[in-house]
C-alpha positions as CSV (number, residue, x, y, z in Angstrom):
1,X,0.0,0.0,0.0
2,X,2.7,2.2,1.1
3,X,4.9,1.6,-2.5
4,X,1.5,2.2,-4.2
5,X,1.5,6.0,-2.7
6,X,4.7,6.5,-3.4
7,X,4.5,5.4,-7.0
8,X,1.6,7.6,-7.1
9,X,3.4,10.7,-5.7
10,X,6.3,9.9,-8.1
11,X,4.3,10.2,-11.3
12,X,2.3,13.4,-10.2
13,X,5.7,15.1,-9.5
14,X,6.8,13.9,-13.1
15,X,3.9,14.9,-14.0
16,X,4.1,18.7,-12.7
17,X,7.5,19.4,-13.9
18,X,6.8,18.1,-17.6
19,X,3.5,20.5,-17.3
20,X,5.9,23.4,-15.6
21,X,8.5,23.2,-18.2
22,X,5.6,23.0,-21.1
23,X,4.6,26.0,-20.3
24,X,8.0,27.9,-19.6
25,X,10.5,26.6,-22.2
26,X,13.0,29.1,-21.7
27,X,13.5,28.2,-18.1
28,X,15.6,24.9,-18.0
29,X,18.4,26.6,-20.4
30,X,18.8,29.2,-17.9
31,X,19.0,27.2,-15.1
32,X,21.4,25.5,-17.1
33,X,23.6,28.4,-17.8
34,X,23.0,29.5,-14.1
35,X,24.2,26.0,-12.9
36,X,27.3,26.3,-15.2
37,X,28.5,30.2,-14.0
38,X,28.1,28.4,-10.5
39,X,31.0,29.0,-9.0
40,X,31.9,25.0,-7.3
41,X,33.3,24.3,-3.7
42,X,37.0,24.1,-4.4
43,X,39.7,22.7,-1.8
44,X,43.6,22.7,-2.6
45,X,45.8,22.1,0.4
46,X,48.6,24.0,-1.8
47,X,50.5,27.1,0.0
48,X,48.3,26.2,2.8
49,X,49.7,26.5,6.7
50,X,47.6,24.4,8.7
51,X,47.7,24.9,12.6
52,X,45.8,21.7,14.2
53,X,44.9,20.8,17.5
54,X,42.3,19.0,20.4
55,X,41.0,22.3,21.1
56,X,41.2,26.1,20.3
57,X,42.2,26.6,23.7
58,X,44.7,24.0,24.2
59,X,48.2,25.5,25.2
60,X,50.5,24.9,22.1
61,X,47.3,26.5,19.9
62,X,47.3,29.3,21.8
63,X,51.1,30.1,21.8
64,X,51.1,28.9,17.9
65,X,48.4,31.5,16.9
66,X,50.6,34.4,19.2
67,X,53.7,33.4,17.8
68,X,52.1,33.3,14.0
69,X,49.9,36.8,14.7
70,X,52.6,39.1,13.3
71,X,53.1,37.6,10.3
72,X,49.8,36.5,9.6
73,X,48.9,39.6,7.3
74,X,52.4,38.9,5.0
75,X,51.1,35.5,4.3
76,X,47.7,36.5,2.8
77,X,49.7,38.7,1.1
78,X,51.9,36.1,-0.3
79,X,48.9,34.1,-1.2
80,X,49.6,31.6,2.1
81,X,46.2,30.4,3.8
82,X,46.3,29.8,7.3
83,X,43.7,27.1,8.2
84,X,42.9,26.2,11.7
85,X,41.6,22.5,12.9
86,X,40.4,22.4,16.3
87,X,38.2,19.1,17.5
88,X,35.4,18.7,15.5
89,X,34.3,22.3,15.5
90,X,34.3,23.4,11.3
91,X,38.1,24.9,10.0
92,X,38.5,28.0,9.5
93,X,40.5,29.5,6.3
94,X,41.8,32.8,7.4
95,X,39.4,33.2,9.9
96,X,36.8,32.3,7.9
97,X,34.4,29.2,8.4
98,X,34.8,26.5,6.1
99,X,30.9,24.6,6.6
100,X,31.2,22.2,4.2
101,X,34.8,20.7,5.3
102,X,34.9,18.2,7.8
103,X,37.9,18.3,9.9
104,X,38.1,14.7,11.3
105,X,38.3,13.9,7.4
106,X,40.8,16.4,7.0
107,X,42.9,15.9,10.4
108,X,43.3,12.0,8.9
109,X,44.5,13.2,5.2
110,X,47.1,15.2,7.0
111,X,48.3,12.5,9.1
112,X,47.2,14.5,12.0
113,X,44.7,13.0,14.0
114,X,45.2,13.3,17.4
115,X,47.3,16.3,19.3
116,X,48.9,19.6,18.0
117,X,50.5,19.8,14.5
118,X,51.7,22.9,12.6
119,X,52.1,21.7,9.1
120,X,53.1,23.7,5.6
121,X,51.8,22.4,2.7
122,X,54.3,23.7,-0.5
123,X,53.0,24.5,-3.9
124,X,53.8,20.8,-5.2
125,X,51.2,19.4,-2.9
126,X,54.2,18.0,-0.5
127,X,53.9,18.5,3.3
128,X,57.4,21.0,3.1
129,X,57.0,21.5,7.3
130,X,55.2,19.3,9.8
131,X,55.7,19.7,13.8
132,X,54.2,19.0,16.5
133,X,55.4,22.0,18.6
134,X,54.7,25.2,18.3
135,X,57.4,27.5,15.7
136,X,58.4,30.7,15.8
137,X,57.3,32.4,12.7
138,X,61.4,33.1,11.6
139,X,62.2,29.4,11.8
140,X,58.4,28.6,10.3
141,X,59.7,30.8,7.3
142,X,62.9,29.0,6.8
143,X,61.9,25.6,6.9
144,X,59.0,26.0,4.8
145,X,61.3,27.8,2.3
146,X,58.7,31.2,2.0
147,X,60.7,34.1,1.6
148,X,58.9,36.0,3.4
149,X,60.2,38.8,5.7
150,X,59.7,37.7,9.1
151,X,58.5,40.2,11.4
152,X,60.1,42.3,13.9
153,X,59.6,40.9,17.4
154,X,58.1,43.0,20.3
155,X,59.1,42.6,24.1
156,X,56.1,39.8,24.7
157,X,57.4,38.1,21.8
158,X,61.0,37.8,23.5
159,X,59.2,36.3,26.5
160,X,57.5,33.4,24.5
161,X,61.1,32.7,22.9
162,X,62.5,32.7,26.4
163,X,59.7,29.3,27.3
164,X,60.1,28.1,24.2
165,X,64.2,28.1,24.7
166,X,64.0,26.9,28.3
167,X,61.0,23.8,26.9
């Protein structure tokens, strides 16, 4: 009985679209062309710094997003993204909300499921820096090979180098 109603409900919508598009022909082409200018959720991991952790309040995110702040503007500049993955809240792509990327999905195709990574992804698509301490933006620079001018430090800077020295 139940397949009978929903074989009926089937043909009437059929049914309704055949008459809808009978009587407006010039509609499905521009849905068409409307469906083709789309523009399509795009992800490339390429010149992408990804800072990844349990939590956004975990300690190494925290010192990781103070040691990174300064320079953060230079990479945008540079066309570098700086996505965050905390938990299973959504990433964020230069502070930006990504809704339609899962993060457990993307935590596991960066090899970084569980604890705090920093990881550089080069233009080639190869992981150029991975750690799983926090790096000061200078020696974030080098190893990822971005020649980018790293940032003059201020006084609270020098104290995160001094814990970071004495870890």
């Amino acid at each position: 009985m139940g397949l009978t109603f929903l074989l009926i409900a089937l043909c009437l919508v059929v049914a309704g679209l055949g008459a809808f598009a009978m009587r407006r022909p010039q509609l499905l082409p521009r849905i068409g062309e409307t469906l083709k200018g789309a523009e399509l959720k795009q992800f490339s991991p390429r010149k992408t710094l990804f800072i990844i952790g349990p939590t956004v309040n975990h300690p190494a995110c925290r010192l990781q997003r103070r040691l990174l702040k300064p320079a953060i503007a230079a990479l945008i500049r540079e066309d570098v993204a700086v996505m965050e993955v905390y938990g299973d809240e959504r990433p964020r792509k230069n502070g930006e909300e990504i809704d339609w990327l899962d993060a457990a999905l993307l935590r596991h195709a960066l090899d970084a499921e569980d604890g705090f990574y920093v990881v550089y992804i080069d233009d080639d698509g190869k992981a150029a820096l991975r750690s799983q301490a926090p790096v000061v933006t200078a020696d974030l620079l080098h190893r990822a090979n971005l020649y980018i001018p790293a940032p003059r430090g201020s006084k609270r800077a020098s104290a995160i180098l001094k814990r970071l020295r004495a870890a």
